[in-house]
C-alpha positions in Angstrom: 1.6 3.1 27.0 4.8 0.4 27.1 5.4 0.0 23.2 4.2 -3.7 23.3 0.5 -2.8 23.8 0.7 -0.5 20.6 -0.4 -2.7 18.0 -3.3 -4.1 20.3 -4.4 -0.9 21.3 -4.6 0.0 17.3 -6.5 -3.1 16.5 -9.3 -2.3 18.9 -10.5 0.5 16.5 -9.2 -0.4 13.2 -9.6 -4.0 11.1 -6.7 -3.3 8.9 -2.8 -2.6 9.2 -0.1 -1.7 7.0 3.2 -2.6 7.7 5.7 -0.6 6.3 9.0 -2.2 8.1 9.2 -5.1 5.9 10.9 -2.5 3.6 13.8 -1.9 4.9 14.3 -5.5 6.5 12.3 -9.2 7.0 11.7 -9.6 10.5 12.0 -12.6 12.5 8.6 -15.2 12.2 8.6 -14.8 16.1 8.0 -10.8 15.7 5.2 -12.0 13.3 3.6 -14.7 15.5 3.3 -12.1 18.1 1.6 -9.3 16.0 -0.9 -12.2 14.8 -1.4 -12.8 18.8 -2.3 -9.1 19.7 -4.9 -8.9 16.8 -8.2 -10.1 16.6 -10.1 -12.4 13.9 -10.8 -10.7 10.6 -7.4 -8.3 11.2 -5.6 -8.1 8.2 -2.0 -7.3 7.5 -1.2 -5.4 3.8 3.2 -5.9 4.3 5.1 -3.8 2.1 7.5 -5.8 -0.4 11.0 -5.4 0.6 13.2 -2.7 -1.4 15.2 -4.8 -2.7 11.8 -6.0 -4.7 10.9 -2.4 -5.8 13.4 -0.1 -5.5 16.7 -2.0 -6.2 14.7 -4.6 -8.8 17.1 -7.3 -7.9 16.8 -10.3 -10.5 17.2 -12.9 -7.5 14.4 -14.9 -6.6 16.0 -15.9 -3.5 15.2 -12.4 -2.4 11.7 -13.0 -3.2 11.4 -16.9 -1.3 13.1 -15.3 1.7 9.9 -12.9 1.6 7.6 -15.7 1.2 9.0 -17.4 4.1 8.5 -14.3 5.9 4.9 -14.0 5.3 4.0 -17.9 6.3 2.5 -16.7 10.0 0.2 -14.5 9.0 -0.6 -16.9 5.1 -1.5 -20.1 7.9 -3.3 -17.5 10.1 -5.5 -15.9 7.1 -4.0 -12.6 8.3 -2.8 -11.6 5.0 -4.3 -9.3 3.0 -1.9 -8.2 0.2 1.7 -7.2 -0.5 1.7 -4.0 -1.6 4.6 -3.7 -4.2 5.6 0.4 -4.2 7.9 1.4 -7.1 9.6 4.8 -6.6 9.3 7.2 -9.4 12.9 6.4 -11.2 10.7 3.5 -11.9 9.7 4.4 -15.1 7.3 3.3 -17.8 9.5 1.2 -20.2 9.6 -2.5 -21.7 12.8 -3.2 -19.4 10.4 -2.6 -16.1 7.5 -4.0 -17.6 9.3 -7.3 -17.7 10.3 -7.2 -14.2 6.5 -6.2 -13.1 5.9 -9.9 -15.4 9.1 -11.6 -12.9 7.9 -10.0 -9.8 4.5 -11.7 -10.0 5.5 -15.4 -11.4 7.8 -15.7 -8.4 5.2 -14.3 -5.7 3.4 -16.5 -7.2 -0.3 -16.7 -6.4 -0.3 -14.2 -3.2 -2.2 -10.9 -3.8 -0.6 -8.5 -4.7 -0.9 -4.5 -4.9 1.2 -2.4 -7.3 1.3 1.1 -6.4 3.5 3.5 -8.8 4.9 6.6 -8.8 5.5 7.8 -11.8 2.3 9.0 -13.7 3.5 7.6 -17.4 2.1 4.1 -16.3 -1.4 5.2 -16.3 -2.7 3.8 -19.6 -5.1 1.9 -20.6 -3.3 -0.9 -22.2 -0.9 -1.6 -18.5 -4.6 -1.8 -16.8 -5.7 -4.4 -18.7 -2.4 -5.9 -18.4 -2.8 -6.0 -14.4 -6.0 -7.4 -15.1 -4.5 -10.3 -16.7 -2.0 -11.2 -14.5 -4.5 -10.2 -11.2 -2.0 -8.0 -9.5 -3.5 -4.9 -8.2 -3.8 -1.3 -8.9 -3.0 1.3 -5.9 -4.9 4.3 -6.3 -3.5 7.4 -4.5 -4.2 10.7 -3.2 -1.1 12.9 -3.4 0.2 16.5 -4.4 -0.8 17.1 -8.0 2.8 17.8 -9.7 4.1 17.5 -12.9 4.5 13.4 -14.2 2.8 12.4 -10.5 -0.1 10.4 -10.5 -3.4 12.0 -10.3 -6.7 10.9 -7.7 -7.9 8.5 -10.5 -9.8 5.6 -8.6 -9.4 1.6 -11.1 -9.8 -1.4 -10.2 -7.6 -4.3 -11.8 -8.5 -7.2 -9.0 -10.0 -8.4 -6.5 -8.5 -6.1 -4.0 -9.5 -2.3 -3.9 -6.5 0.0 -2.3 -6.3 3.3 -2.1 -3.6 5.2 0.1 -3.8 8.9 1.0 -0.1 11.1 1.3 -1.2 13.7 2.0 -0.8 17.0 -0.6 2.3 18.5 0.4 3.6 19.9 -3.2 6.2 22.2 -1.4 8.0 19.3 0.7 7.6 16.5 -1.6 10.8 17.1 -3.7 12.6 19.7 -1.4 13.1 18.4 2.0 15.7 17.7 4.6 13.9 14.5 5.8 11.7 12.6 3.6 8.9 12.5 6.5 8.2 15.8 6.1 6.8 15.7 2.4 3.7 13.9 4.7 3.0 16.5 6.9 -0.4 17.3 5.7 -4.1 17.7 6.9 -7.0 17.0 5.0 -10.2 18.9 5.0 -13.7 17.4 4.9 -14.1 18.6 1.0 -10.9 17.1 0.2 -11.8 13.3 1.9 -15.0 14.4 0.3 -14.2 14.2 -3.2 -12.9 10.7 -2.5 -16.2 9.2 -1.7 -17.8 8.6 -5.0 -14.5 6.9 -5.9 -14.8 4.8 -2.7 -18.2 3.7 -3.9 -16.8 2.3 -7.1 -13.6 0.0 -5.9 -16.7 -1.1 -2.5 -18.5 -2.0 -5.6 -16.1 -3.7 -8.1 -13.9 -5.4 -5.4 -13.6 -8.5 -2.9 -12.4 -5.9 0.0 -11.1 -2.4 -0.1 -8.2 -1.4 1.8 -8.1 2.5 2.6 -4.3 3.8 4.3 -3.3 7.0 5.5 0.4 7.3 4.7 0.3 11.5 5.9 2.0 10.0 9.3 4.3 13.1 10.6 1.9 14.0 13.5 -0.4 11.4 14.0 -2.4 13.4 11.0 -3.0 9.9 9.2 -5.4 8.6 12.3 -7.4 11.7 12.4 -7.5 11.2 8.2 -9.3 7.7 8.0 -11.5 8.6 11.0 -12.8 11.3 9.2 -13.1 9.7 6.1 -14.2 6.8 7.9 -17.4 8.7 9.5 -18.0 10.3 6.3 -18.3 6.7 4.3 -20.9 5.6 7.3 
């Protein structure tokens, strides 16, 4: 089908997208306004932070109202579901960061926010609490189990459950020649299965839950959250 009729097609089955272009660059409010048009009601949008948010940590809030800006359409059509903030693994556990993580959420200021991190030395007990008290997120992931990754754990530390699935791919996910390959994965029913209980508790503890397949190469990440979708009902 023509590439216009993708996102409505999508939205027929699924109450939840989320966009990953706003990474790379802030589209036009027009591009916006038409996504909100090919959606229905109760479709929410979870946009990516841009990279110069998370991955080159610039110290310019102009960066950050530009983003706001952005968002506007879908904030004044209660389209907006979170800004998931993902911080690449370089991004490591120290004092410097943890200051930035402090920045990053006075000058979003009171949108929801997800934080999702790669490197496995944020998990403690004392940065939960400290997500708690400034109500951004935690992202809970499913990924390959290597060394200083993080591990399936499932936390809430807002409102907002999220949990996003990448697929287990420990051979490509440090040696590849493209970085979509280290997503080229299929799930079986016991590993989805192990997820459930963990489902149960964010469902539980949280506003709204927002489940994403991110193993994308082949159109793997549709047939993921079906599954895992039939298996929740």
């Amino acid at each position: 089908m023509p590439r216009r009729e993708w996102l409505s097609y999508y939205a027929r089955e699924f109450s939840a997208l989320e966009l990953n272009s706003t990474f790379y660059a802030l589209p036009r409010l027009s591009i916006l306004e038409a996504m909100i048009d090919k959606t229905g009601e109760g479709f929410l949008f979870s946009v990516k932070a841009n990279q110069e948010m998370t991955h080159q940590c610039q110290h310019d809030k102009r960066v950050f109202v530009a983003f706001i800006h952005m968002l506007q359409p879908f904030i004044d059509a209660g389209k907006l579901g979170c800004v998931l903030a993902q911080f690449p693994y370089s991004f490591g556990f120290s004092r410097q960061n943890w200051d930035y993580l402090e920045l990053f959420r006075e000058w979003l200021r009171d949108l929801p926010v997800v934080v999702e991190f790669r490197n496995a030395r944020w998990l403690k007990l004392e940065v939960f609490d400290w997500l708690r008290s400034y109500n951004l997120g935690f992202c809970c992931v499913d990924e390959p189990q290597l060394p200083k990754l993080l591990p399936s754990v499932a936390e809430v530390t807002s409102n907002i459950g999220y949990i996003r699935f990448h697929g287990r791919n420990a051979v490509k996910w440090w040696q590849h020649e493209h970085a979509y390959e280290r997503y080229d994965y299929t799930y079986s029913a016991e590993e989805l299965g192990d997820w459930l209980p963990k489902v149960g508790k964010l469902d539980s503890l949280t506003e709204k839950t927002f489940i994403f397949a991110n193993n994308h190469w082949r159109g793997q990440a549709i047939g993921t959250i079906r599954q895992l979708r039939s298996m929740v009902d």
